[in-house]
C-alpha positions in Angstrom: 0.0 0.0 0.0 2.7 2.6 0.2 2.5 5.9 2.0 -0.7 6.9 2.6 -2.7 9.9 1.4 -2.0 13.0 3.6 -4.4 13.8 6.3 -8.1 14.7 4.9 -7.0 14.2 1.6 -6.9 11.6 -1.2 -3.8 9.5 -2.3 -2.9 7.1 -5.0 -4.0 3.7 -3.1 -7.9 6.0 -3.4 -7.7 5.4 -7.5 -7.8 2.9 -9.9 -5.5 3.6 -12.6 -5.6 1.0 -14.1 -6.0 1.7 -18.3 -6.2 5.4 -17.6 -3.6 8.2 -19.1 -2.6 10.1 -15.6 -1.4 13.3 -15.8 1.4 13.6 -13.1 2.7 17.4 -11.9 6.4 16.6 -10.9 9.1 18.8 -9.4 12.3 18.3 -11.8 13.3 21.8 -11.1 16.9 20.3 -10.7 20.6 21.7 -11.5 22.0 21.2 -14.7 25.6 21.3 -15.9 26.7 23.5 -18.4 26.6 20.6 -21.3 22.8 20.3 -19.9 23.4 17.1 -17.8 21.3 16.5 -14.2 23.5 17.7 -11.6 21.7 16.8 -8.6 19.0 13.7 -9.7 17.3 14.0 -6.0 14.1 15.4 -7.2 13.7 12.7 -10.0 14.5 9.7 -7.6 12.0 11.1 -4.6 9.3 10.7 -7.3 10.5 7.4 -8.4 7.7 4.9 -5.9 4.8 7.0 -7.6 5.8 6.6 -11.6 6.7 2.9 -10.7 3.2 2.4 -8.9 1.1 4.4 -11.5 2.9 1.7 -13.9 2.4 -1.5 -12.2 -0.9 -0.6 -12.2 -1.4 -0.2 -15.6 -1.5 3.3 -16.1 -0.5 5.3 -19.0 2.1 8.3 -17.1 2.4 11.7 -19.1 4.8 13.9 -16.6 5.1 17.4 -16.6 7.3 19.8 -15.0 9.1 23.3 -14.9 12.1 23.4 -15.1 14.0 27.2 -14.2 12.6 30.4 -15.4 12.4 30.7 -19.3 10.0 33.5 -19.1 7.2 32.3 -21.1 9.1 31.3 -23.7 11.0 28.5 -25.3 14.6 28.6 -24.1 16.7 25.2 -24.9 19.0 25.6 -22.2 16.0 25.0 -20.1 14.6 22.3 -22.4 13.2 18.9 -20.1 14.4 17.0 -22.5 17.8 16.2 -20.8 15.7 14.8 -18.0 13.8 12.2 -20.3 17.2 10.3 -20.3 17.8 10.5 -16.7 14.5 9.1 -16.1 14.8 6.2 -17.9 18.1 5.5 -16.3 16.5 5.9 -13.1 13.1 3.9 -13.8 15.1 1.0 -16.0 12.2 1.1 -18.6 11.9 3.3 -21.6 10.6 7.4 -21.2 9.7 9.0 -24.2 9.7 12.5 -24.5 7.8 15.0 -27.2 8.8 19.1 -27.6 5.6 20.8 -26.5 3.5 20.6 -23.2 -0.4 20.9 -25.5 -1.4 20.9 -28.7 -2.1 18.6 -31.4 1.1 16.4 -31.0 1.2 16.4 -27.7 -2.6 15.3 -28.0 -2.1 12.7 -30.4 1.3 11.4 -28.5 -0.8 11.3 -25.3 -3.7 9.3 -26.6 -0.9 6.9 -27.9 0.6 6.4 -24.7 -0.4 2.1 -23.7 -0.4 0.6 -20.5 2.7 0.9 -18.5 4.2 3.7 -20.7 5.7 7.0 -19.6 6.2 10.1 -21.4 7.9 13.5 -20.6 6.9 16.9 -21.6 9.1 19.6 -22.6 9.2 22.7 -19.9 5.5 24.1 -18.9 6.9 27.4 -18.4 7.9 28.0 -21.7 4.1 28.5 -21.8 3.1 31.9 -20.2 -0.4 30.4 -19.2 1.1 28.2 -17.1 2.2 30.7 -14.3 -0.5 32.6 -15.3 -2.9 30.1 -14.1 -4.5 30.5 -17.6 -7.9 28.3 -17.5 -7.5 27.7 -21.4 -4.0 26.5 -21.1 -5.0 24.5 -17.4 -8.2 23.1 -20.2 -5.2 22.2 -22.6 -3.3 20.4 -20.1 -6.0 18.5 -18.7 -7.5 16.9 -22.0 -4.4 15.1 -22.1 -5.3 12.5 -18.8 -8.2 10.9 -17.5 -7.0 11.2 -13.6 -4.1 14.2 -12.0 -1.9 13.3 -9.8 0.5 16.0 -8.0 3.7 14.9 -6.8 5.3 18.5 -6.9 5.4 19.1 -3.2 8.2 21.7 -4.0 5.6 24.0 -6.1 2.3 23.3 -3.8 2.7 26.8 -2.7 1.9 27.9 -6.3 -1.2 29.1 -7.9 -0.3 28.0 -11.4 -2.3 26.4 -14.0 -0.4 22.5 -13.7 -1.0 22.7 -10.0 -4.2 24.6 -9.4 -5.8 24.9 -12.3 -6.0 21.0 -13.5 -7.1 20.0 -10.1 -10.5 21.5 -11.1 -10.9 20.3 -14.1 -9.3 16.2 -13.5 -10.0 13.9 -10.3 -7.0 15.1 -8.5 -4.9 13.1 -5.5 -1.8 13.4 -3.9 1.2 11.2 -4.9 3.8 9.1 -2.9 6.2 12.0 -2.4 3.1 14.9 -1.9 1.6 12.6 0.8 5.4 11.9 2.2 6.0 15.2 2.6 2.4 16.2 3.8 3.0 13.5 6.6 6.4 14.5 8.3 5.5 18.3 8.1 2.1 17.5 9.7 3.8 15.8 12.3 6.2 18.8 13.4 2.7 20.8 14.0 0.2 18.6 15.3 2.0 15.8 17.3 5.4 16.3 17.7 7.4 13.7 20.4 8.4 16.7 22.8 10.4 18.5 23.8 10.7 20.4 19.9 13.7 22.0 18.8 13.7 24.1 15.7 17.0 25.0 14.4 16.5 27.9 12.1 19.8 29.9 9.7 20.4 31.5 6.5 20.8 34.9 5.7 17.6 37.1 6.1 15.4 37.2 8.7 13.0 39.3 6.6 12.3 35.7 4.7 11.5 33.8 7.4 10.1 35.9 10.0 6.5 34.1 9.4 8.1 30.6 10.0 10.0 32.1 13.6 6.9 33.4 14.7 5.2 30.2 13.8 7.7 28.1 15.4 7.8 30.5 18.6 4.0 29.1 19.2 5.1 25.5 19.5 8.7 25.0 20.3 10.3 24.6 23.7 13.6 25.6 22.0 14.3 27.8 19.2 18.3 27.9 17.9 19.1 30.6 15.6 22.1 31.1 13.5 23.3 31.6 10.0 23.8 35.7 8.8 20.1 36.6 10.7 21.6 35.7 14.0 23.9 38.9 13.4 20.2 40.9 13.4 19.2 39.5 16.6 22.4 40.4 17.8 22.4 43.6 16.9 19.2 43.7 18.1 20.4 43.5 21.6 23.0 45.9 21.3 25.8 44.0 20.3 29.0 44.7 18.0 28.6 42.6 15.1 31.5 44.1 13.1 30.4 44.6 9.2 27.7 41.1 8.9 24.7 41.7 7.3 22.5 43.0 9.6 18.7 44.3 8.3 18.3 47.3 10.2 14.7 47.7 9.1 13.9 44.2 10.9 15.8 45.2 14.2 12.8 45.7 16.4 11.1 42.8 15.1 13.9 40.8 16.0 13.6 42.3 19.7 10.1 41.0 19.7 10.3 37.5 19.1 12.9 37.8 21.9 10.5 39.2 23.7 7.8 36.9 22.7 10.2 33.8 23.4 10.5 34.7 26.8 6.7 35.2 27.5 6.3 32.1 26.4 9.2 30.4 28.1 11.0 29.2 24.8 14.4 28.8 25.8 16.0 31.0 22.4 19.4 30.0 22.0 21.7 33.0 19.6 25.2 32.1 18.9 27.6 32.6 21.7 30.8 32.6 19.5 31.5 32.8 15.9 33.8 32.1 12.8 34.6 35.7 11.6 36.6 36.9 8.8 37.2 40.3 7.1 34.9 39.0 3.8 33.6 36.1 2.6 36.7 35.7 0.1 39.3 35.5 3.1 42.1 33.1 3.3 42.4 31.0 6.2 45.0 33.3 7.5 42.4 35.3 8.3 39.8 33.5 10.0 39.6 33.1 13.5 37.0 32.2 16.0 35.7 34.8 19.1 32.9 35.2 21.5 30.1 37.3 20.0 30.9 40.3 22.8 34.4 40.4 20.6 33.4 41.0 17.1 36.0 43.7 15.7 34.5 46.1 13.9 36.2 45.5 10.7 34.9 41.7 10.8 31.8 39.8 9.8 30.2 36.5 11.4 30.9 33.7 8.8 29.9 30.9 10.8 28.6 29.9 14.4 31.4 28.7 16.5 32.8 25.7 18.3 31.0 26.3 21.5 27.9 27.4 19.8 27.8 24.3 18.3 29.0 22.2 21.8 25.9 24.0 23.5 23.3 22.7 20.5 25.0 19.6 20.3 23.7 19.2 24.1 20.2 20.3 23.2 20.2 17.9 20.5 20.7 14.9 22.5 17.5 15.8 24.7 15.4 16.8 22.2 12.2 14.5 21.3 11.7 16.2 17.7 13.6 18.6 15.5 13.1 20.7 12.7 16.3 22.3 11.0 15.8 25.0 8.0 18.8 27.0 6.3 22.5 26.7 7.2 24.2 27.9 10.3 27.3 29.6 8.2 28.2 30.5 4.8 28.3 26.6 3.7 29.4 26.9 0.3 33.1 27.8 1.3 34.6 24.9 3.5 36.2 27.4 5.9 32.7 28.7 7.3 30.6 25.2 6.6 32.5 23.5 9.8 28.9 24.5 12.2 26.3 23.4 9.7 28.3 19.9 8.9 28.9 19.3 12.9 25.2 20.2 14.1 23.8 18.1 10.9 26.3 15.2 12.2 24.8 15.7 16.2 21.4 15.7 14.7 22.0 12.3 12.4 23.2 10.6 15.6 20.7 11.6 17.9 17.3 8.9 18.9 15.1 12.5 17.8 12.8 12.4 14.8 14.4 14.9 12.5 12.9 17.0 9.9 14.4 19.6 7.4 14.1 21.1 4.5 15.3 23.8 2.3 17.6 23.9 -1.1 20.6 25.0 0.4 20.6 23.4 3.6 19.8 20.1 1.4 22.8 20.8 -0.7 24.8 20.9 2.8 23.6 18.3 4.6 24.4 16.2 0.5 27.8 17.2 0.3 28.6 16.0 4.0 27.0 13.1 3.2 24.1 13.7 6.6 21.1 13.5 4.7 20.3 10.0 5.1 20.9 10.6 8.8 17.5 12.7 9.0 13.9 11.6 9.4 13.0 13.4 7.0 14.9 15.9 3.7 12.0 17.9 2.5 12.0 18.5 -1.4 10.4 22.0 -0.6 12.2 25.6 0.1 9.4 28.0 -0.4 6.4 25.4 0.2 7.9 23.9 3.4 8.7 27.1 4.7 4.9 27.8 3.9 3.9 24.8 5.3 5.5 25.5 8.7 3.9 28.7 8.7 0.3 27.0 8.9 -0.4 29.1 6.1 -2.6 27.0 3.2 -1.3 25.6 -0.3 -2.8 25.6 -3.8 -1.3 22.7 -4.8 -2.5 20.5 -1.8 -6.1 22.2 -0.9 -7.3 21.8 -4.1 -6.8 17.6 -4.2 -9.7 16.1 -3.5 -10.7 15.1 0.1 -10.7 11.5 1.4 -14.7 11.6 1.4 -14.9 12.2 -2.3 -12.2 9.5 -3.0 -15.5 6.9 -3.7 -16.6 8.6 -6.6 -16.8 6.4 -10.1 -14.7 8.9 -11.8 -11.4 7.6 -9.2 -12.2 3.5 -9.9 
């Protein structure tokens, strides 16, 4: 049976597939090398359980997906068809792949398309309807399946016409990933094993200051680091040298300190720090001090060795956590040491652990720590929405579990 649909909403093991064309919304969003090679394959292998289930059940599987920001317009750099390749590889069984998203041989391609089958369409964006949320384009789309499936978790938080759109106009259920991903984040905000940590970094506060005060509601601990920790630090009247600080969010900063204490959540801000004259310094030039010793000519890089001791310690205890965005400037090795040694505490620890984010997924890859989690989320925008409590397109609009009887699903 698989993962179940999320909570209060419909899933694959609700259908019968069986001799129908499915349209399936995928994430392949994924990095490409400059020859137009997959980089980074993890978005087409987290989708692999629901194309191999759609298939053993006899379905016909026409994929679509964005892939970067072409505008609205054909761009071949940003052509799908790379991925078709990499799919097959992936799936050991043949994916064909046509140049278009609709139209007539898309259409005729689509009808083609037996038992078992998959086929890949080239890039919906190079379609402006499709951000648009175009209902003549969404029409398009959905004459080409009998049944929708979305398995784009990473885009949920998207009105556009392949997410929303085709929900209304095909019986639409969640996928294996959608529902796996519905199911761990659901878990962080409505039954947590306590106590919860939440771990949050990267550089602007501004971006997640709707997921802190979220968090701030539910968390016994809160850990912040990353560039924003220099805001909250500033915040309390402290030297922070030339990091980026953004002054304009300095007194909401003071408020969720203010809030954490009101509602004795035990905030934790870095107590020392990897600092450096610029992100481009040698190692030479790098040292490590206590956050009351920031010169004035330096910037906070990275948390430091006893920041990371003192998490370390809260990690142990902790029942559940939830990690998003990187404690340092992780893409140069001489400021990634506090992400890669707080991912490695969290990998070792008995707590259920849940994160997500690009970059801190890119991190936790090139140590090698993501299989140490609970749970890598796929999303950056639509888990940080997710955490927020706020509602997403892409997941509101699938059908609820009390429709799943209907003739149209079997």
């Amino acid at each position: 049976m698989g993962v179940p649909g999320p909570v209060g909403k419909a899933g694959l093991d609700d259908i019968d597939p069986a001799g129908k064309r499915v349209l399936l919304r995928v994430d392949f969003n994924v990095p490409l090398n400059g020859d137009g090679t997959v980089r980074d394959d993890s978005r087409l292998v987290a989708t692999l359980p629901t194309i191999r289930d759609l298939q053993a059940r006899g379905a016909a599987v026409i994929v679509v997906t964005h892939l970067g920001r072409p505008n609205g317009k054909p761009d071949p750099a940003l052509s799908t068809r790379p991925l078709a390749a990499d799919l097959e590889h992936l799936l050991g069984s043949p994916v064909a792949w046509v140049d278009d998203c609709v139209g007539e041989v898309v259409e005729r391609e689509a009808r083609a398309l037996q038992r078992g089958q998959v086929l890949l369409l080239e890039n919906l964006r190079f379609h402006p309807g499709e951000e648009a949320n175009d209902p003549a384009f969404a029409r398009q789309l959905a004459g080409l399946g009998d049944l929708y499936v979305d398995d784009a978790f990473a885009a949920a938080h998207r009105a556009h016409a392949s997410i929303e759109g085709v929900a209304h106009l095909l019986p639409a259920v969640a996928g294996r990933l959608m529902a796996r991903e519905i199911a761990a984040l659901n878990s962080v905000l409505e039954n947590p094993r306590r106590p919860l940590m939440a771990i949050m970094g990267g550089s602007k506060l501004s971006t997640k200051l709707g997921l802190v005060k979220s968090l701030l509601e539910r968390v016994e601990t809160l850990c912040l680091g990353g560039a924003m920790a220099a805001t909250f630090l500033k915040a309390a009247d402290r030297e922070v040298g030339s990091s980026l600080v953004e002054d304009d969010f300095l007194e909401d900063a003071s408020a969720i300190v203010r809030q954490a204490a009101d509602r004795h959540v035990d905030l934790q801000l870095p107590i020392d720090a990897v600092v450096a004259p610029s992100p481009a310094a040698k190692q030479d030039a790098v040292r490590i001090c206590s956050v009351e010793e920031i010169p004035p000519a330096e910037m906070i890089l990275d948390v430091g060795p006893e920041t990371v001791k003192r998490w370390g310690e809260l990690v142990r205890s902790a029942g559940t956590i939830v990690w998003n965005g990187p404690l340092g400037l992780y893409e140069k090795p001489l400021f990634a040491g506090g992400t890669r040694q707080v991912a490695a505490a969290i990998a070792a620890s008995s707590a259920v652990s849940v994160t997500g984010g690009g970059d801190l997924q890119a991190a936790l890859k090139g140590a090698g720590l993501e299989h140490g989690f609970t749970h890598v989320s796929t999303g950056g925008g639509a888990t940080l929405t997710f955490l927020e409590g706020q509602e997403l397109p892409g997941i509101s609009v699938l059908l609820d579990s009390a429709q799943a009887t209907r003739p149209a699903l079997r």
